[in-house]
N, C-alpha and C positions, 0 to 999 in steps of 0.2 A: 898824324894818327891814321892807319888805315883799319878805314871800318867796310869789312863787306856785308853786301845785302843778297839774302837768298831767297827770289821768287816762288813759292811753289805753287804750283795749278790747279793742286790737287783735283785729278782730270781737266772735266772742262768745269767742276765748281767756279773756281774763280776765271779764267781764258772767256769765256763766254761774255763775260763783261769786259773783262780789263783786260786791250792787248797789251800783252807783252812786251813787244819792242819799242812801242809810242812810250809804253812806264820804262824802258830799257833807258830810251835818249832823253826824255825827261830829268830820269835821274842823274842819270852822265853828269849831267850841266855844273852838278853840286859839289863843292869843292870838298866837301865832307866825306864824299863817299866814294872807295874805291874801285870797287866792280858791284855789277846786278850780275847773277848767273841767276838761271831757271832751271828747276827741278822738277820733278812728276808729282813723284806722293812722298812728301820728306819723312812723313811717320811713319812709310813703310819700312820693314828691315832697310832695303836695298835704299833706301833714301837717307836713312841714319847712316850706312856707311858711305853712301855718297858724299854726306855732306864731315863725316869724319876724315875720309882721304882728300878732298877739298882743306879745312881747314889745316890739316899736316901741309898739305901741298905749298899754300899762299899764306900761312899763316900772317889772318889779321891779326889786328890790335882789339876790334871791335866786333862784333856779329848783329847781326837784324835779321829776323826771318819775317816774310810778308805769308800769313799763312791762315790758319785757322784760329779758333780758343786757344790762349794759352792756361785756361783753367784746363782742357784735354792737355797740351801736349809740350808744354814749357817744361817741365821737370823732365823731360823723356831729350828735348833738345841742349837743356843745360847738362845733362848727364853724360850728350856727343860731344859737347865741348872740352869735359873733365878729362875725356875719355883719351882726347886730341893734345891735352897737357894746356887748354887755357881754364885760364877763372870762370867758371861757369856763369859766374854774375855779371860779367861781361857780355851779356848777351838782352838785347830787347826784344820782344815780340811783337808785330802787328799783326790784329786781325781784319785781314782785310775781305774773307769770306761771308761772315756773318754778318761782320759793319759797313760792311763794300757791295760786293757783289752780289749779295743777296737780297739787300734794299736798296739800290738805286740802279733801276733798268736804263737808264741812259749809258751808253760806252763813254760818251766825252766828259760826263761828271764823274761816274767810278773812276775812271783811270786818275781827274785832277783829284781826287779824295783818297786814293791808296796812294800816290803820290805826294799828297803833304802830309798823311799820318807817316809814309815813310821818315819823307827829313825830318818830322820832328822826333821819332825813335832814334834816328840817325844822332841828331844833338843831342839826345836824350844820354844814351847810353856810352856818348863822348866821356862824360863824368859820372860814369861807375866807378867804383871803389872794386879793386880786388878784395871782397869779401872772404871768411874762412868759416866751414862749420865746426861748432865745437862739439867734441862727445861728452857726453856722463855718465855713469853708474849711474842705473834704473835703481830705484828701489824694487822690492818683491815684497813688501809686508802689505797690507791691506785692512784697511778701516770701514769696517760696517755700520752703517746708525740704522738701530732697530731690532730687537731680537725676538722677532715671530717667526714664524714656521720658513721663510725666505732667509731672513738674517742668519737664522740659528743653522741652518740644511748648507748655504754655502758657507759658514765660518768652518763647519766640520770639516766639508771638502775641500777647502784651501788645507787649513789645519792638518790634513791629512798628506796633503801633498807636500807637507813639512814646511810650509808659508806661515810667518806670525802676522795675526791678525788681531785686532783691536776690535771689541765687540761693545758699540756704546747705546745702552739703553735710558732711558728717561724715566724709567719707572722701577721702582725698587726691585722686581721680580722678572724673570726670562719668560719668553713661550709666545707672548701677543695676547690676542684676544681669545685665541682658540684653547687655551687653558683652562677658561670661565665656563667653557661647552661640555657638560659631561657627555653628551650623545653628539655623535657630527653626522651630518651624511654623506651621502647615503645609508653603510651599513652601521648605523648607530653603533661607533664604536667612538671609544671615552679618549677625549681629547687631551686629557692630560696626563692616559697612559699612552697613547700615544708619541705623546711627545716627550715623554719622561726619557727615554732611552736615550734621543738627541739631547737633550738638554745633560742627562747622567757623564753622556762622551764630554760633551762640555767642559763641565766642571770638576770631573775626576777621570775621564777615561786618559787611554793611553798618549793621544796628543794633545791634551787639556795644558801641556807647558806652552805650548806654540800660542793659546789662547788668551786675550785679559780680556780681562770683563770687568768694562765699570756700568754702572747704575746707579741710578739717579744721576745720569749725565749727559747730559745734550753740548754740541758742537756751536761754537757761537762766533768761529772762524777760521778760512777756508781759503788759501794760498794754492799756487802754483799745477801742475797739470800733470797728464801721464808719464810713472816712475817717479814722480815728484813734486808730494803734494805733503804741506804742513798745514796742521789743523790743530786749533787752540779747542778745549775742552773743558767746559765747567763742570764739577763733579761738586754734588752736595753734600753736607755731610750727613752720612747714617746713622751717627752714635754708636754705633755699634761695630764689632771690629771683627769684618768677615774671617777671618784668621783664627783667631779664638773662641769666639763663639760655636758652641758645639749642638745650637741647633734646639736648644732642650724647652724652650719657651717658658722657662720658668719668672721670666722677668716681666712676663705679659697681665698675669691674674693681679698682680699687687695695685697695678696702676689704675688711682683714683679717677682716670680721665677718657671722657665716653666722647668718640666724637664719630658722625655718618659714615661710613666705609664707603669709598669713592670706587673698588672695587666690586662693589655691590652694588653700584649707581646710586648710593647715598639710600638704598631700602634696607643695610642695617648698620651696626656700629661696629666700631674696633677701640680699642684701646691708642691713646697716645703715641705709647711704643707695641708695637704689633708685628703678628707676620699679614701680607696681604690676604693668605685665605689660609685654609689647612692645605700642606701640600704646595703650596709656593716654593720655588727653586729661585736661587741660593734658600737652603733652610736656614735663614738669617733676619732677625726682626728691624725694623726700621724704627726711629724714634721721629715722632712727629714735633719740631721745636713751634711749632706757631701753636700746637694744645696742650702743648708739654709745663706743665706748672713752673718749674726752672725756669722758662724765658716769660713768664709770668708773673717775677719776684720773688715765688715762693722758694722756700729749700726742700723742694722733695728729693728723695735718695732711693725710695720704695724698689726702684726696677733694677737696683746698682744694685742693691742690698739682700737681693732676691735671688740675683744672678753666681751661681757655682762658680763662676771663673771668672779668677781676678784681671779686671783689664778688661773684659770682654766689654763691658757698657762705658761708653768714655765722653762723657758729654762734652770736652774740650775738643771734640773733633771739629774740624773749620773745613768750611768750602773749598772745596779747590781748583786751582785754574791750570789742566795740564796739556801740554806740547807734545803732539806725536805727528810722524813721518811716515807717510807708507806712499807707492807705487799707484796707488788703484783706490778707489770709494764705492762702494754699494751704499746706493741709497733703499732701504727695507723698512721704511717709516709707516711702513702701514695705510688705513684709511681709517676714517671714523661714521658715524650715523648722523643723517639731515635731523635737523632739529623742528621736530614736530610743535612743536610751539608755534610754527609759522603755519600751521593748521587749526586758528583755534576751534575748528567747530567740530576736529574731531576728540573735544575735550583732554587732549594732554597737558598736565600739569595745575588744569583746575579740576577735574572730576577725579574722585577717586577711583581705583583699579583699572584706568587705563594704562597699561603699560608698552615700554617698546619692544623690539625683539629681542633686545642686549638682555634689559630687566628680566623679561621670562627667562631667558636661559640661565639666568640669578636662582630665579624663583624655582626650578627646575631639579637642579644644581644638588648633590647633598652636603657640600661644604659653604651652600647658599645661606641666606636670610631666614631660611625656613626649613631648610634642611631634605629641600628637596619636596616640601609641601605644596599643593596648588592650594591658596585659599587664597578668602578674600578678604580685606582689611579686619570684615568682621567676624574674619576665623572660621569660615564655611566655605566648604568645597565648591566651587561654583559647575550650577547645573547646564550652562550652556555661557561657550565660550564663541565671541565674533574674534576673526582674524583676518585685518584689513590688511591686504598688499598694495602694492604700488603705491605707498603713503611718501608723495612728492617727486616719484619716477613715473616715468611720459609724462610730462607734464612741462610746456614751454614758462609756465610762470615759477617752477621750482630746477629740475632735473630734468632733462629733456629724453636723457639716457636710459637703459631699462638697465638695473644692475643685478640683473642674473639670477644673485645666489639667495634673492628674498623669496622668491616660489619653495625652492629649494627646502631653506630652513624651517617655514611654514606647515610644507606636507609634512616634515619633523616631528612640528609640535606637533600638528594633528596626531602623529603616532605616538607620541609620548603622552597624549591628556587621554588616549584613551585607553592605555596602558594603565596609566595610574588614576584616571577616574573612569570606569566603565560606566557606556551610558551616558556619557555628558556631551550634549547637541553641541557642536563645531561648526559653524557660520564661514566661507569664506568667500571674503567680498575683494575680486578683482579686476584688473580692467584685461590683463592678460597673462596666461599660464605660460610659463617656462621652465623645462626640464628635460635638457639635452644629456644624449650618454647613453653609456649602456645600461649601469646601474640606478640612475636617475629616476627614470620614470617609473618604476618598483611601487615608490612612496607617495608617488603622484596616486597609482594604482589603484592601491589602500586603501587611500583617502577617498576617490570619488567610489570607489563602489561601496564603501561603507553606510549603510544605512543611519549611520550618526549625524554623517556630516551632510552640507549645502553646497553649493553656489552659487553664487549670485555675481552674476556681470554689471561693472557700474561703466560709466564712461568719463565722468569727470569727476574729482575728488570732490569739490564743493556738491554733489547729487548726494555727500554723505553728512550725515547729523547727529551726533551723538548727544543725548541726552539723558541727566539722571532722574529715575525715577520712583527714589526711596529707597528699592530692593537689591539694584539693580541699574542699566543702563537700557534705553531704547535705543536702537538704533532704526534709525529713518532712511528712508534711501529711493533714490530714483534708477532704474536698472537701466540695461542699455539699448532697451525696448523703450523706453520711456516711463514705462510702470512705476507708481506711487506706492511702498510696503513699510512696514516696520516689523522691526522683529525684538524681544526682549533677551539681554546676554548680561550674564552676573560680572563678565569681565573681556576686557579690550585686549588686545595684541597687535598693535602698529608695526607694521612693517616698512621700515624708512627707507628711502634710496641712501645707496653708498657715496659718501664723500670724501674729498682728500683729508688726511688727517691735519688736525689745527697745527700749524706751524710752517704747514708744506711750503708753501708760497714764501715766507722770509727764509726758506732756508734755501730753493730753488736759487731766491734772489744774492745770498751770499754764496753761490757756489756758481751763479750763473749760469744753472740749468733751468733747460726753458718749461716752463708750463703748459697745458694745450688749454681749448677754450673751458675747460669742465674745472681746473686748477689742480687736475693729475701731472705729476710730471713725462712729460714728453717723451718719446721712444726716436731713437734715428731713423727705425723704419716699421709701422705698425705690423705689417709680416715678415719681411726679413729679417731686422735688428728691433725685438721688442725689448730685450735686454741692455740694451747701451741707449745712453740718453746722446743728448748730442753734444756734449761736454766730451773731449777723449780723455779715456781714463776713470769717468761716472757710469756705476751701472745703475740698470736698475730691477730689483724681485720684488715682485708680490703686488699688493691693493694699491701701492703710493704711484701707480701707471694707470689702475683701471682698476674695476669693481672684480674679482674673482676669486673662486675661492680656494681651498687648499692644496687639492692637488697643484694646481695650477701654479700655484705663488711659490711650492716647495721646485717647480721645476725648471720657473725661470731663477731661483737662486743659485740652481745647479748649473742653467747657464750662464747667468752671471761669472759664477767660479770658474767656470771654461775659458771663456773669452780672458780675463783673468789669466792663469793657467797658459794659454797660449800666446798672449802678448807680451807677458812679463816674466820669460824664461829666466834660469839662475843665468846669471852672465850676460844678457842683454844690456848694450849700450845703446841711447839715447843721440842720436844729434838734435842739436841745438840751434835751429837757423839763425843763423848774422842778422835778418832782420829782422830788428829791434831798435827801438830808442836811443838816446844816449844822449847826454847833457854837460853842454859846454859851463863848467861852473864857478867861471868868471864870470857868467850873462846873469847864472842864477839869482833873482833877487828873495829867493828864498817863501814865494808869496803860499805856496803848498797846493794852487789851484791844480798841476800833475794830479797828485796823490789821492784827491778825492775824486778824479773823474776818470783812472785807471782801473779800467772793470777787472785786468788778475791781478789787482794787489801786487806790481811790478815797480813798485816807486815808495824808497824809503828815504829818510832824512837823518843827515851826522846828527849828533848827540844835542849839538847847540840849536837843531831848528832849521840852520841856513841856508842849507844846500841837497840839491835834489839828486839821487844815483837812483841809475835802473837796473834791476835785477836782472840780466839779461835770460836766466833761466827761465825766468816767469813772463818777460815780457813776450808780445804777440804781435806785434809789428804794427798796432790796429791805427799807429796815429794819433789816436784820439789827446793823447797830451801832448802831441804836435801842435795840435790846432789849436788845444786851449792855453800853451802857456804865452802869457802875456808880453814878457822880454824877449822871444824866441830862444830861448838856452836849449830846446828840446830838439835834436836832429832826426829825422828819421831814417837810418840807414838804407840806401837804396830807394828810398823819397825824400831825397835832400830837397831843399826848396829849391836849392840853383839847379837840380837833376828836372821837377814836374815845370818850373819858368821857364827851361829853354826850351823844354816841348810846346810849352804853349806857344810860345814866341814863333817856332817855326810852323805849329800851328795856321799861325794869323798872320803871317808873311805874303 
């Protein structure tokens, strides 16, 4: 077998250490290797074609280059090979610049140590396999989980660019959280007309075919990588048959059954079978079977028998578990709010009328609990309102993070309580103001030059104390002067730090996108690529990266859809690199340790159990059931064990 080896100097990077001709005759010696030539900069143009007209010329059997990273420049050298009419895979790298000559200042050790990483590439790449790549049809469809103001902004834009797309929501109704907001800011305008238009294109506009939309449906399995991802879906059942149902709610009033509205934060009720609020999109009710008297033994019929259209209530509806295919995944899962409860001395969830910021904007609301009332439990307009910020942001024993958009919504309410109660003292206790923008600070404005309102600087959340006292709440507090005050407020407004939404983390973990240390999912590049996680093929829009807020979350879903859009053109094919797995399965003893420690789901088993195949689409080359299967049945293509033993062997020679 003639294997040539090509020195490069890359100037004097490596020369300056390793002479040349002493590595020339060294090498010589080895019966493995047919010539050393040297070269300048082989990465240059002129060094690619040098080493192209070289390989035409002597056409080896084998190739070694002694060179740089082949994380830089292996795909660029294997591509001169292809180019030359050999197997690209034919070829080993050494890096003898970085592993060589740039840590070991001695001339007589660098040269003895490029010298035997050489032979052992030499043996190494004796027993390569002429590999092949394969191509595939990309998908172009596209699966979003989550349909808030990011989900819903790029399903339009895919949708539009005539992409089917899968829109799976977990909660019976579209929009996120920003539906529940009747004023957003800056310019108080109504977040669920707003968003009605997106959501309207959705569900009836012109490329509303390109779209499905399930809800009440979460993803609970996640296959394969970009152009080429299967994803299992549970969808629950609604009782009610989106199709038929014309929306008329008549099936709601009948129903004997009162249970908290989870959309309301559990401050009012809903019926069994319900719409989430008025104005919830799809206009379609949901059947709750855990309050529903039916799964209770009883025979109730009231909401079937109420309902104008036959069919539309179908209590035989069953869960479902469904299979879909697409190119690409937006992750648009949202965020959620730190749980004040881990504050108890700012009395959440034992004092009454402490509320968080989600509940007010309930309470606010006129499709709310109260219909847009401010009052307080005992049905009086409260005459002075505290609003605590940074409740568990800056803060190293909660959130370490400032999450932006609590300033924000804050100066909100301030403008909305005095809207609708004039006159009513506003307290606001924080550790730091935030309100970037142009429009922003407008409402900041408002607020401090208003003769209504306060502020008060604290420095540490425990300097705050919330206490009741009959009428009312005291609040206590140490400022950030040090000063000892209290002041009296008929009602609380917590402003929680932003968290990932519950789920994030096991669903990162079955799709194998990485988390950062906050348990947002992770971006490739915080200013470059905030849109793409580091999965190829995972995007990601909106709050499930970071705390922000609407603008914002509607613009990374638009680039989400870009990136999208440009990767996953009609007609794009896919190669498929040869390295990957593969299982001798006569060795197989069937034991299944592969399958559970293959992180892409690239290892399935025949019908009976006994035998292990690798999906070569899915698999990644990573190994990892190389090393764990017991019999050895598992080969790694291109790290055969007889390929990495002979390197070592010449290694240690």
């Amino acid at each position: 077998m003639k294997t040539a080896v090509y020195f490069c100097s890359c100037g004097d990077n490596i020369t300056e250490r390793i002479e040349f001709e002493r590595l020339k005759s060294d090498l010589c010696r080895d019966s493995e290797i047919a010539y050393v030539k040297p070269a300048g900069f082989l990465c240059a143009a002129e060094g690619k074609q040098f080493l192209k007209n070289e390989l035409l010329a002597e056409r080896p059997d084998r190739v070694v280059i002694a060179a740089c990273s082949p994380r830089e420049y292996e795909k660029a050298f294997m591509q001169v090979l292809a180019e030359a009419g050999m197997n690209p895979y034919f070829l080993q790298m050494v890096n003898i610049r970085e592993q060589v000559a740039w840590v070991t200042p001695d001339p007589d050790q660098a040269r003895e140590k490029a010298c035997a990483l050489i032979r052992a590439a030499a043996r190494r790449v004796a027993l390569h396999q002429p590999l092949e790549k394969k191509q595939l049809e990309a998908r172009t469809e596209v699966i979003i989980i989550g349909a808030g103001p990011a989900g819903l902004k790029s399903a339009l834009a895919l949708a539009q660019a005539g992409r089917k797309v899968v829109l799976v929501e977990k909660t019976p109704v579209l929009g996120g959280m920003p539906v529940r907001y009747e004023e957003l800011f800056p310019n108080m305008e109504c977040g669920p007309c707003m968003l009605e238009p997106v959501m309207g294109e959705i569900l009836h506009g012109e490329h509303a075919h390109n779209i499905e939309i399930l809800t009440l449906a979460e993803v609970i399995d996640v296959a394969g990588y970009l152009g080429n991802f299967t994803l299992k879906i549970r969808q629950k059942a609604r009782y009610v048959d989106t199709v038929r149902c014309i929306g008329c709610s008549e099936c709601i009033a009948p129903c004997p059954v009162s249970v908290p509205n989870e959309f309301h934060n559990g401050l009012g009720e809903r019926k069994a079978i319900s719409l989430a609020f008025a104005g919830a999109l799809p206009n379609v009710p949901f059947l709750d079977s855990a309050a529903c008297l039916r799964w209770k033994g009883k025979d109730c019929e009231l909401c079937r028998k109420a309902c104008p259209v036959e069919g539309a209530v179908q209590f035989g509806d069953q869960e479902k578990v469904l299979e879909r295919n697409a190119g690409a995944i937006i992750l648009a899962t949202g965020s959620t709010l730190y749980d004040c409860r881990k504050l108890p001395q700012l009395g959440y969830g034992s004092l009454s009328d402490v509320y968080t910021s989600l509940e007010f904007e309930r309470l606010l609301a006129s499709n709310g609990p109260t219909a847009g009332s401010v009052l307080t439990k005992a049905g009086q307009a409260p005459e002075s309102l505290a609003i605590v910020h940074c409740v568990g942001s800056l803060d190293k024993r909660h959130k370490p993070y400032c999450s932006g958009i609590c300033c924000e919504y804050a100066f909100k309410f301030n403008h909305l309580v005095g809207s609708k109660l004039p006159g009513t003292k506003v307290y606001h206790l924080y550790k730091e103001l935030v309100a970037p923008g142009k429009e922003e600070f407008s409402l900041y404005r408002h607020a401090a030059d208003s003769a209504d309102s306060q502020f008060i600087r604290y420095a540490d959340i425990d300097d705050l104390q919330i206490r009741s006292n009959g009428d009312g709440k005291m609040i206590h507090y140490r400022d950030a002067d040090g000063r000892e005050d209290s002041f009296h407020a008929a009602m609380v407004v917590l402003c929680p730090a932003v968290e990932p939404a519950t789920g994030s983390a096991e669903l990162g973990q079955m799709m194998d996108v990485a988390t950062d240390r906050f348990g947002f999912f992770e971006e490739l590049h915080g200013a470059l690529d905030s849109a793409q996680s580091k999965v190829k093929g995972v995007y990601l829009a909106g709050a499930c990266q970071a705390p922000m807020n609407i603008q914002k979350s509607i613009s990374q879903g638009m680039a989400a859809a870009g990136y999208i859009l440009s990767e996953l053109r009609e007609g794009t094919r896919l190669q498929v690199d040869p390295v990957a797995a593969s299982v001798n399965e006569a060795a197989c003893s069937g034991c299944h340790v592969c399958r559970f420690v293959c992180p892409y789901k690239a290892i399935s088993y025949t019908a009976d159990g006994r035998t292990a195949s690798v999906n070569a689409l899915l698999c990644h080359g990573c190994g990892t059931c190389v090393a764990a299967c017991p019999s050895g049945a598992i080969n790694g293509n291109h790290f055969t064990n007889d390929q990495i033993l002979a390197e070592m062997e010449a290694i240690l020679q």
